[in-house]
Backbone bond lengths (Angstrom), bond angles and torsions (degrees), N, CA, C in turn:
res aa  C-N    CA-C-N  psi(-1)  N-CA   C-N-CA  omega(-1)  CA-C   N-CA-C  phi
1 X - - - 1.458 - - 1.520 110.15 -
2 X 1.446 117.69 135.98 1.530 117.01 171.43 1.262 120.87 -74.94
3 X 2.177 125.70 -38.44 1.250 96.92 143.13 1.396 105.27 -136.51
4 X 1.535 114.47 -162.61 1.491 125.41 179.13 1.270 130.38 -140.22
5 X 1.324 127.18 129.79 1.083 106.91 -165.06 1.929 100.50 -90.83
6 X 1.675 92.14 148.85 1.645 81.91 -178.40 1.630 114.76 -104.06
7 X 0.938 151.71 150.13 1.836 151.07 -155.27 1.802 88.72 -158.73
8 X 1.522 92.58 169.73 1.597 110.19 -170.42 1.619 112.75 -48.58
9 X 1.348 95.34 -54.48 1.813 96.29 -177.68 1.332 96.97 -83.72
10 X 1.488 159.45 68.27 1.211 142.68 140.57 1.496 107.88 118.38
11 X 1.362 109.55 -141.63 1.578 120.77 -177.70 1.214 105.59 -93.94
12 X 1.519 111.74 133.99 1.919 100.55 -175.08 1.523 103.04 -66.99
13 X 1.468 81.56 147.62 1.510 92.98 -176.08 1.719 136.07 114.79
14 X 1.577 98.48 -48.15 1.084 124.40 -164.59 1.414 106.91 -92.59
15 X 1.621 102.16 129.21 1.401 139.02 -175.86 1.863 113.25 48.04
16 X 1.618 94.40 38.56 1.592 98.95 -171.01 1.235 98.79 -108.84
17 X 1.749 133.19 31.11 1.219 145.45 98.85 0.965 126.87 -83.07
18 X 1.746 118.44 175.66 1.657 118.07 -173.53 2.246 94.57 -176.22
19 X 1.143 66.86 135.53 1.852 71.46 177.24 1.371 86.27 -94.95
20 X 1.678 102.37 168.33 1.871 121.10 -155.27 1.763 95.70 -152.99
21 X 1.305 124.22 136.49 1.374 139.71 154.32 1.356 101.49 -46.09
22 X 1.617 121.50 -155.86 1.121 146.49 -145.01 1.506 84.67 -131.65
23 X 1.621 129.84 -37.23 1.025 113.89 168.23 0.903 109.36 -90.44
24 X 1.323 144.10 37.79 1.731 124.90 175.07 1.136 101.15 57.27
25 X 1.508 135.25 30.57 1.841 109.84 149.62 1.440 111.31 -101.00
26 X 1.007 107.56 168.88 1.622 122.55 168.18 1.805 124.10 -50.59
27 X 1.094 88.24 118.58 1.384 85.43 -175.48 1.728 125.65 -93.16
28 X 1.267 137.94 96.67 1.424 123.66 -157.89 1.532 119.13 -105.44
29 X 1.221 153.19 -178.29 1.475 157.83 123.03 1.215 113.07 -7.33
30 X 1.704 127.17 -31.37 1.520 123.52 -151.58 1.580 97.16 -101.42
31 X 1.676 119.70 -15.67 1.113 117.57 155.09 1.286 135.07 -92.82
32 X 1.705 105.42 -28.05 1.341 111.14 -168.70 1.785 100.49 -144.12
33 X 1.123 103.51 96.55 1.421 132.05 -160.51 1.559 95.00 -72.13
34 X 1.314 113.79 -24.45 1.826 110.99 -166.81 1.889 100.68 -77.52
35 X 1.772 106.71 -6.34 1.258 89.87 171.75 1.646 141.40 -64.75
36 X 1.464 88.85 -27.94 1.840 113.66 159.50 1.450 97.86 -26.67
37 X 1.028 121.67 -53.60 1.580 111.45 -164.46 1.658 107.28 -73.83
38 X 1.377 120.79 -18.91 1.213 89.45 -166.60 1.649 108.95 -79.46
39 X 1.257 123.10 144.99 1.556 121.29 -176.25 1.224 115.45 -102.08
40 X 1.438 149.94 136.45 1.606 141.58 -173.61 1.750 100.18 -103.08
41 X 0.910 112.18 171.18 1.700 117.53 173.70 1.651 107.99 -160.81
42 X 1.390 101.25 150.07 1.802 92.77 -179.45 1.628 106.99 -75.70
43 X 1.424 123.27 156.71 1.150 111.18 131.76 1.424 118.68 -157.76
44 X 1.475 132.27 -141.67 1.247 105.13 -157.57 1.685 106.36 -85.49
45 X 1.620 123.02 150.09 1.889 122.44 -162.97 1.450 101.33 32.17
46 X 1.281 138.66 56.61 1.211 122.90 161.61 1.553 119.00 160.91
47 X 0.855 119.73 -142.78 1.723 104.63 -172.48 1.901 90.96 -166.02
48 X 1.657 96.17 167.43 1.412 99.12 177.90 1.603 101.00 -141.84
49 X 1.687 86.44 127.58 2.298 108.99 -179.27 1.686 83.41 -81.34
50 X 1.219 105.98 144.03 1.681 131.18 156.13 1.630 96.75 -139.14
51 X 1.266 116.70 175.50 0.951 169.29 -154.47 1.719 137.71 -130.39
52 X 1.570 97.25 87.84 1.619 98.29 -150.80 1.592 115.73 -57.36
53 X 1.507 108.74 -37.57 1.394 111.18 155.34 1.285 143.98 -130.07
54 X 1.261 101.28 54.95 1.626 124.02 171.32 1.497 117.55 -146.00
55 X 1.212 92.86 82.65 1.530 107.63 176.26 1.303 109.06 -81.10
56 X 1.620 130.20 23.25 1.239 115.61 171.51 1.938 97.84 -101.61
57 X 1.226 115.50 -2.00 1.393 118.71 162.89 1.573 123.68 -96.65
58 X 1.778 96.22 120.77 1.351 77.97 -174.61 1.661 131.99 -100.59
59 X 1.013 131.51 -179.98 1.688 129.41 -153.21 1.509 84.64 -46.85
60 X 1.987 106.44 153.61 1.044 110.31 144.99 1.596 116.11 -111.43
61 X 1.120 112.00 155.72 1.273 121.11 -165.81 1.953 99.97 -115.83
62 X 1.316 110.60 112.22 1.457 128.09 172.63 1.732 113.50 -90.87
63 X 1.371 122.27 132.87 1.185 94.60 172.85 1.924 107.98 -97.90
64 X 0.972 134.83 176.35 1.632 144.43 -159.12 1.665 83.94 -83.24
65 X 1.101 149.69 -1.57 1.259 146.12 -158.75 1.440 117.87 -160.23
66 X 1.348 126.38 135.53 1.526 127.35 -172.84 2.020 104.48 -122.49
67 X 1.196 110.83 166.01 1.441 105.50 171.91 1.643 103.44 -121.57
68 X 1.850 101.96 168.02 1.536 109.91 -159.07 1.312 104.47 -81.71
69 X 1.421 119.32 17.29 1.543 122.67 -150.70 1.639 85.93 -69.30
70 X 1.419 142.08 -30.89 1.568 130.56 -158.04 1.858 99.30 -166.49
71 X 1.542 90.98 100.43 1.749 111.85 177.35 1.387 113.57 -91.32
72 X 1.484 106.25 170.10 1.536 124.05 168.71 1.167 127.08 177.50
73 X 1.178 135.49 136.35 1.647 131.78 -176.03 1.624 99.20 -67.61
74 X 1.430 99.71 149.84 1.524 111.31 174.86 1.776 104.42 -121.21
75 X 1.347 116.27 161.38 1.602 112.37 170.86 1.533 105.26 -99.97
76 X 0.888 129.22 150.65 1.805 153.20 140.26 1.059 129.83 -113.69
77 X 1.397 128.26 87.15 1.154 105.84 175.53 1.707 113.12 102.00
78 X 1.172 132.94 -139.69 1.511 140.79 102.95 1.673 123.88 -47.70
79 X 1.412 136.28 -11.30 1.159 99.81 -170.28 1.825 87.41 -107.50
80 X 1.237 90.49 165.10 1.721 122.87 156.67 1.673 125.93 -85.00
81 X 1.480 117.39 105.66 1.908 112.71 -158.07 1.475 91.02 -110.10
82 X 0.998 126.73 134.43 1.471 116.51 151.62 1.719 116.23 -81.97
83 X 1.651 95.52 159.78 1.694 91.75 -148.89 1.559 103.82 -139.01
84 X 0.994 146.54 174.95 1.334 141.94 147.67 1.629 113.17 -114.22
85 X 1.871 105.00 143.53 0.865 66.55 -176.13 1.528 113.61 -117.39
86 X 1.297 121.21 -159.62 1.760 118.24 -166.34 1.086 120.07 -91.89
87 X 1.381 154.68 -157.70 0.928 154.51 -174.98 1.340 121.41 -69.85
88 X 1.700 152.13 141.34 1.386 121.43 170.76 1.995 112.43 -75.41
89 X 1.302 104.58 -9.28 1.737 87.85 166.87 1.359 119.87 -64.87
90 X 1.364 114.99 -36.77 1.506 127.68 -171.34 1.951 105.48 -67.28
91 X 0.945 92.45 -36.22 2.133 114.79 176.78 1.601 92.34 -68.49
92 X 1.204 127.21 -61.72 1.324 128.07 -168.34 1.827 113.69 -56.43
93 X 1.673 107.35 -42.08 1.127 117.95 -171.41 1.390 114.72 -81.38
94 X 1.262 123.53 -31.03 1.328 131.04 173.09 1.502 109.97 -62.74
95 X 1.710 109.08 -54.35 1.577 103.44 175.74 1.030 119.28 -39.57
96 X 1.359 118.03 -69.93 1.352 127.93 -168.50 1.782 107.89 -50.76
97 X 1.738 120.76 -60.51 1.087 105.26 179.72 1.721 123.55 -63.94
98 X 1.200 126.32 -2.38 1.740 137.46 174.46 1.727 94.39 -102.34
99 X 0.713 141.89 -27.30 1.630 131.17 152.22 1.967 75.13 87.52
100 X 0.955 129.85 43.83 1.436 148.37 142.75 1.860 140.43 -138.55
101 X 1.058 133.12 173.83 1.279 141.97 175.25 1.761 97.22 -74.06
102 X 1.135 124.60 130.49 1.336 119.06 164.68 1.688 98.60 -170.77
103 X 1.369 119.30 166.35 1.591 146.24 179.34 1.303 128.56 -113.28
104 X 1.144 143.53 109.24 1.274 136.67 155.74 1.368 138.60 -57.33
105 X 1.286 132.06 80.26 1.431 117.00 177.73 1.722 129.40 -115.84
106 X 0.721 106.46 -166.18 1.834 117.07 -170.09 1.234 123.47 -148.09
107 X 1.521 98.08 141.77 1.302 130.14 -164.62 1.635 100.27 -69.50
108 X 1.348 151.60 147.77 0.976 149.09 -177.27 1.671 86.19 -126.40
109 X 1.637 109.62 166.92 0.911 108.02 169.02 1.982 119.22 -97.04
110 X 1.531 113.17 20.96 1.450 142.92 -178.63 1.690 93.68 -88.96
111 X 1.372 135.67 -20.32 1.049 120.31 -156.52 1.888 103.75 -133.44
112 X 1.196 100.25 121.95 1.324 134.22 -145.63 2.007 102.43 -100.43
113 X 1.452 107.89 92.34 1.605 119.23 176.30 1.214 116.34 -105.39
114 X 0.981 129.67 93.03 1.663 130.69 -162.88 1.512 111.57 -82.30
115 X 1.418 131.89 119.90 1.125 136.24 -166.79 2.231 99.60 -57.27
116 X 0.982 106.99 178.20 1.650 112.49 175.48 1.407 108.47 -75.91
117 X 1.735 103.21 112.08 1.871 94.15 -156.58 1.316 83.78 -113.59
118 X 1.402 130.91 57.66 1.496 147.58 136.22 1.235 105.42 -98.85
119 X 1.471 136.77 -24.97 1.407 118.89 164.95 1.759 105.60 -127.69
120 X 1.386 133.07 49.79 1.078 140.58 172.95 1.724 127.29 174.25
121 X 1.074 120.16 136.53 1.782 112.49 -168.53 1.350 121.15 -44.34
122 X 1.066 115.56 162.08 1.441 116.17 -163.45 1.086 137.55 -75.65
123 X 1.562 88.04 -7.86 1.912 113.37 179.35 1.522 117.20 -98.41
124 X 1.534 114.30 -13.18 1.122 109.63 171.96 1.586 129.34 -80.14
125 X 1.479 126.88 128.96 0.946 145.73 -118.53 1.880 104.68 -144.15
126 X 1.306 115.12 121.31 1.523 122.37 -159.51 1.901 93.26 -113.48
127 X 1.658 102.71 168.20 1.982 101.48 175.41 1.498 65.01 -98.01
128 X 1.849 90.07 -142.99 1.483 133.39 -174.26 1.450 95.08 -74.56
129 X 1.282 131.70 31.28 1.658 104.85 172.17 1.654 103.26 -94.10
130 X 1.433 116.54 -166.51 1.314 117.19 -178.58 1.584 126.46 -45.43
131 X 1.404 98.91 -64.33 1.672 114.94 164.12 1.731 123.14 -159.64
132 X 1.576 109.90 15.67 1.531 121.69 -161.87 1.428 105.50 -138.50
133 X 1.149 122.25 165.47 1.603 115.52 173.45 1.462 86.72 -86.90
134 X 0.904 126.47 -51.41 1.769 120.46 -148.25 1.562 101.61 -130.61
135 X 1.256 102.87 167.82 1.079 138.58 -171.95 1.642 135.48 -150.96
136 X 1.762 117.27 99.98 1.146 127.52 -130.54 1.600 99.49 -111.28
137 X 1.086 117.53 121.87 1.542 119.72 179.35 1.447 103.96 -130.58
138 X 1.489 118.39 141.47 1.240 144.51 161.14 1.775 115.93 -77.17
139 X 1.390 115.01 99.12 1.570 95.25 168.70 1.406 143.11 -58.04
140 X 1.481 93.80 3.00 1.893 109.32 179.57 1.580 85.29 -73.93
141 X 1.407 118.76 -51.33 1.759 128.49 -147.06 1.523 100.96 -68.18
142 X 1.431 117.78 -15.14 1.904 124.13 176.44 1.071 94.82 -85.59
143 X 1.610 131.81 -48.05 1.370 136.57 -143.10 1.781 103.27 -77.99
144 X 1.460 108.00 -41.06 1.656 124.00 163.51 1.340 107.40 -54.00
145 X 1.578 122.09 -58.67 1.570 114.90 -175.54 1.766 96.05 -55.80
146 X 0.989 124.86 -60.01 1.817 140.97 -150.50 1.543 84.00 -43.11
147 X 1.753 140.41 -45.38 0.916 134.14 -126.29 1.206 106.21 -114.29
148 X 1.817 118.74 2.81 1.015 125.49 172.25 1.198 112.66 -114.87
149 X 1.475 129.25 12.41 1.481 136.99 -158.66 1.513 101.94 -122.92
150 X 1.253 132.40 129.50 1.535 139.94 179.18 1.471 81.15 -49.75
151 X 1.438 103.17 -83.37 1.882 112.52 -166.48 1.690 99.24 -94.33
152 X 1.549 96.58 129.53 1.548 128.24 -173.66 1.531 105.73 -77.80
153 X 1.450 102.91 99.19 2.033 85.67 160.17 1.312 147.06 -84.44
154 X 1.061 127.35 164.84 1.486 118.30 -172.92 1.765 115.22 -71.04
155 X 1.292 127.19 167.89 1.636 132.63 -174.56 1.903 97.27 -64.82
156 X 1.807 116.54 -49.98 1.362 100.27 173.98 1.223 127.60 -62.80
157 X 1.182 155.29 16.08 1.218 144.80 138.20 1.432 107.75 -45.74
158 X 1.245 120.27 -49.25 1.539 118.56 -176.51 1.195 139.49 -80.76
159 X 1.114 103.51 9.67 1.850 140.18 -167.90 1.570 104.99 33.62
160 X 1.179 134.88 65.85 1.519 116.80 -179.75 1.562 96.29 -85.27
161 X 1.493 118.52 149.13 1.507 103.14 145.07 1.945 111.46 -122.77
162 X 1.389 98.77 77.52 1.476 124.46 -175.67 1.540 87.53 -166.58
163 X 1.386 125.82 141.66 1.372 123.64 138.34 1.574 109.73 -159.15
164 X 1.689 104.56 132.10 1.681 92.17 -175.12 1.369 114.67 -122.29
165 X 0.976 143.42 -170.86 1.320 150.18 175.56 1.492 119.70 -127.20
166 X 1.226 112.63 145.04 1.604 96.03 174.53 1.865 93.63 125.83
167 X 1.032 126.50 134.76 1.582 115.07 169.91 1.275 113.08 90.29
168 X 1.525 106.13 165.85 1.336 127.92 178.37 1.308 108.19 -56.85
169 X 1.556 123.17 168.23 1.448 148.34 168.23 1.597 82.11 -63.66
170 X 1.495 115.23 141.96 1.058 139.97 146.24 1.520 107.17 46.24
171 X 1.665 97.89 38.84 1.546 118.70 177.24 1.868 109.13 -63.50
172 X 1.221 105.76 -41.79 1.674 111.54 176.14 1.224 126.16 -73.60
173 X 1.586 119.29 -7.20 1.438 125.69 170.90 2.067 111.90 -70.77
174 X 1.454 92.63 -2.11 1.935 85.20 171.52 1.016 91.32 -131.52
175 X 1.593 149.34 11.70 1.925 139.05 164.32 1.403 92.02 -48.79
176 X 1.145 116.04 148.23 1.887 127.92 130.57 1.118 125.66 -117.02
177 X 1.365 121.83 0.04 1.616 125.82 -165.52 1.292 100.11 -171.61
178 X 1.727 115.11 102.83 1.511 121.60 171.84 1.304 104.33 -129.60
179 X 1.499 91.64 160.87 1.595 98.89 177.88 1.678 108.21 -128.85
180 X 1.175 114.61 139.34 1.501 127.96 167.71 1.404 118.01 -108.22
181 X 2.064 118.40 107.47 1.213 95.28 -172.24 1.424 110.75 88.03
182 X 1.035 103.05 -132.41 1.776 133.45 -168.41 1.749 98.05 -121.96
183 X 1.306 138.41 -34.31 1.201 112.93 -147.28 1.785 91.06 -120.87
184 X 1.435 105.80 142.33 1.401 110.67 -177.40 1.331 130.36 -111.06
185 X 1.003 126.22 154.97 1.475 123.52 -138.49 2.381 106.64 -126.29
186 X 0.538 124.59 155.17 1.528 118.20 160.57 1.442 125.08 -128.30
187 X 1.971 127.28 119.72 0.951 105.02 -173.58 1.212 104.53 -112.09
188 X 1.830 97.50 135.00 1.965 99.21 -174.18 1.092 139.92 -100.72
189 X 2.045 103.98 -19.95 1.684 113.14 146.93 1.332 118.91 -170.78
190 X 1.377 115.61 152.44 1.158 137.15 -174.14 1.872 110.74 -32.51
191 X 0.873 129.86 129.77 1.457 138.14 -167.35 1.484 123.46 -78.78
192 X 1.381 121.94 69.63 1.549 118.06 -163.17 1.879 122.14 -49.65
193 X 0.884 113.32 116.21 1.533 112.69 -171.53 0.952 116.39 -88.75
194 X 1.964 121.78 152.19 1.142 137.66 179.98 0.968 113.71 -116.14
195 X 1.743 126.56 -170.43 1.504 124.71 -178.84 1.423 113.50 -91.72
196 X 1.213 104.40 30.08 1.877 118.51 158.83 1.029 101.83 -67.94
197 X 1.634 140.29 -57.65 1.080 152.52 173.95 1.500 131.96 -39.36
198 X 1.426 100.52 -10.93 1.619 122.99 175.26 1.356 111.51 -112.24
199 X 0.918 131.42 -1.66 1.943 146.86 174.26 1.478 89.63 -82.91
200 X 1.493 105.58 132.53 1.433 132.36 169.37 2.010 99.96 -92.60
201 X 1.504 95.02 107.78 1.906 80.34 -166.88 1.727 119.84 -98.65
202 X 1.703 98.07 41.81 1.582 128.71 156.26 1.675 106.21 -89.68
203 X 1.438 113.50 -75.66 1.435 133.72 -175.72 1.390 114.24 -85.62
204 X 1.202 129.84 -19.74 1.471 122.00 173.03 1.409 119.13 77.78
205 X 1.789 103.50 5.86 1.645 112.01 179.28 1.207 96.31 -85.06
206 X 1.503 109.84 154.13 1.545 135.40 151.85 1.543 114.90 -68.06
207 X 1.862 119.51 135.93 1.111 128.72 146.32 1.458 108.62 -96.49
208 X 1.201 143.20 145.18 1.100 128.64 147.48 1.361 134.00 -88.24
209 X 1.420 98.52 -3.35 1.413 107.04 -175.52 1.617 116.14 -79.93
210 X 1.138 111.18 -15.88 1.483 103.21 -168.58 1.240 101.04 -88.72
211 X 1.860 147.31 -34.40 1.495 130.53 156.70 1.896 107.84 -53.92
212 X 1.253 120.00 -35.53 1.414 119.32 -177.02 1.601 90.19 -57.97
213 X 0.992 132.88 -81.59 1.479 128.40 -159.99 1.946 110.93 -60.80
214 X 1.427 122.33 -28.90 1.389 105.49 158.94 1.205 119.51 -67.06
215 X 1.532 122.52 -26.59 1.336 107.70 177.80 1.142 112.43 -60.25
216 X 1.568 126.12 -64.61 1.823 122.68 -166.96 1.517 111.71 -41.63
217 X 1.307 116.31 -9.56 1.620 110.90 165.10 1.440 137.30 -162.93
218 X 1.454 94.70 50.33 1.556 110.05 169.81 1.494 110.87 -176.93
219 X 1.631 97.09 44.38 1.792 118.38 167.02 1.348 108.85 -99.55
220 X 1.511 107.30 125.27 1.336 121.08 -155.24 1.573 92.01 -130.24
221 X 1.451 122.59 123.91 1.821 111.27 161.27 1.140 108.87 53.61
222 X 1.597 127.89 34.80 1.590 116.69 175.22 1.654 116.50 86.74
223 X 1.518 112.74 -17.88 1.740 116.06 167.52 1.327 137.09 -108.93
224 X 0.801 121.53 135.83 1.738 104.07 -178.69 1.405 107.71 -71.34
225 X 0.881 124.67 146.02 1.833 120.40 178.98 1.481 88.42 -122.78
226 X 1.845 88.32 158.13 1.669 98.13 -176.11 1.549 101.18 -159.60
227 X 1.067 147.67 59.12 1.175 147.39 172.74 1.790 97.84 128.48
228 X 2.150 103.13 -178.30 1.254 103.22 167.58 1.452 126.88 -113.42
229 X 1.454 120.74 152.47 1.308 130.98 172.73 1.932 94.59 -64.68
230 X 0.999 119.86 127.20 1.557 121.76 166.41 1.563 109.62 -116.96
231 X 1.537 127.47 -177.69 1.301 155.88 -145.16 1.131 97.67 -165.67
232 X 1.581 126.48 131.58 1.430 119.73 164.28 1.791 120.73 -111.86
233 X 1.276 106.27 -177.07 1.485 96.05 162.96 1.606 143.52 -87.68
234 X 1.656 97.56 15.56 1.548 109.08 -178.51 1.283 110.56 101.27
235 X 1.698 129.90 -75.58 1.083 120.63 -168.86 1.589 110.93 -161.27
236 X 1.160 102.45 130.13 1.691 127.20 -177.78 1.447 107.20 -172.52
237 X 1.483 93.77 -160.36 1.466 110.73 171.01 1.495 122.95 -146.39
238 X 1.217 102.38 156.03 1.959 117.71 -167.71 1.006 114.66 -109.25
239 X 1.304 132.25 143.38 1.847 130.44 -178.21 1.322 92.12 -138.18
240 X 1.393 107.37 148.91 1.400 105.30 167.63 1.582 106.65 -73.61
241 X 1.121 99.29 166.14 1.809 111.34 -169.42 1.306 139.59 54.77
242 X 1.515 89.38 29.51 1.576 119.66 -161.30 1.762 85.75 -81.80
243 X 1.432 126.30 156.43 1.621 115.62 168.13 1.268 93.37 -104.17
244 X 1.423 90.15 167.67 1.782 116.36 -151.69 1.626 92.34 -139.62
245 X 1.471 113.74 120.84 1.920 125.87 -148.84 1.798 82.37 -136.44
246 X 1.598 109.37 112.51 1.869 118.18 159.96 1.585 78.48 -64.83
247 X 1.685 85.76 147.48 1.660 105.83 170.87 1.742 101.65 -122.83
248 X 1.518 108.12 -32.98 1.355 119.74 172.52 0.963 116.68 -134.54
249 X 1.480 117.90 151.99 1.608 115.13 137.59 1.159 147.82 -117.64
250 X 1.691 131.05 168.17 1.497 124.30 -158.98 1.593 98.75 -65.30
């Protein structure tokens, strides 16, 4: 995206859907790797899921917004979200393309996820992502992995939606206080990685080698870390090529 707008939980928009099991948990990549394929696209109030290789399904079309007409708590994690949920075509289309039972629903902005207010204030407030609005990567910190890897992967494997340029390898693992622009940001910890990070998110295959090779050198306390968990300031906006100013450090 060229820009973004930024709001309390993150980038509008972002991850304020979530596909759901049969029990209402979260469904991710680390179980069901065929999600790689599904692809999103903008379009107008809403966006459109295809199907990287099944073109006998055609686009689904989501709108950016759901109604309260039919609720339910969802799991993440440990927590419990309340959710709305989406359409049953959108439920129908997902099954079939996940070759499972699953639900689509949405985050309203009525429903209240409080980031971990053991390491952040009490008002700050996360969507459906892991546990952070954002997620902060250095392109030096790919360019270091790239250089230890026979075959180089791309930055989406790692899902950031932050990425900057400029600086050392794994220059953002000592920020505490940056600013983008005008609006400033806090980063509170290093991002423990999973085997999301080994999904090619063209083909939906696993490498294993590329968490094998972050581990031998950036296993910390039992995790591999790979970028930062961030906090934002609620609300502005982002451009690409905006400069990005440490205000502190850890």
């Amino acid at each position: 995206m060229q820009e973004a707008t930024v709001e309390a939980r993150g980038l509008r928009y972002d991850r304020r859907w979530l596909i759901v099991n049969e029990r209402n948990q979260f469904m991710t990549q680390r179980q069901t790797a065929e999600m790689a394929l599904l692809q999103v696209a903008p379009a107008h109030n809403g966006f459109l899921v295809t199907h990287r290789t099944r073109p006998d399904l055609l686009p689904l079309f989501v709108p950016f917004d759901a109604t309260p007409e039919r609720s339910l708590f969802v799991t993440i994690w440990d927590d419990f979200v309340f959710a709305w949920r989406g359409e049953v075509a959108a439920d129908q289309w997902l099954s079939e393309a996940l070759g499972c039972t699953c639900r689509l629903v949405h985050m309203s902005d009525m429903a209240m996820r409080p980031v971990d207010p053991t390491l952040n204030s009490a008002d700050a407030v996360v969507s459906f992502a892991d546990a952070y609005p954002f997620l902060l990567i250095g392109q030096g910190s790919l360019d270091e992995l790239n250089s230890r890897l026979a075959d180089p992967v791309p930055m989406n494997q790692f899902r950031p939606n932050l990425v900057f340029s400029g600086g050392s390898a794994h220059a953002e693992d000592t920020w505490h206080e940056f600013q983008i622009g005008e609006l400033r940001f806090k980063a509170v910890e290093a991002c423990g990685r999973c085997v999301v990070t080994t999904i090619d998110q063209i083909s939906g295959r696993k490498n294993p080698e590329t968490l094998r090779t972050l581990a031998s050198y950036r296993t910390l306390g039992g995790k591999v870390m790979f970028g930062q968990n961030v906090t934002g300031p609620g609300y502005g906006q982002l451009h690409i090529g905006d400069a990005l100013t440490v205000v502190s450090y850890k």
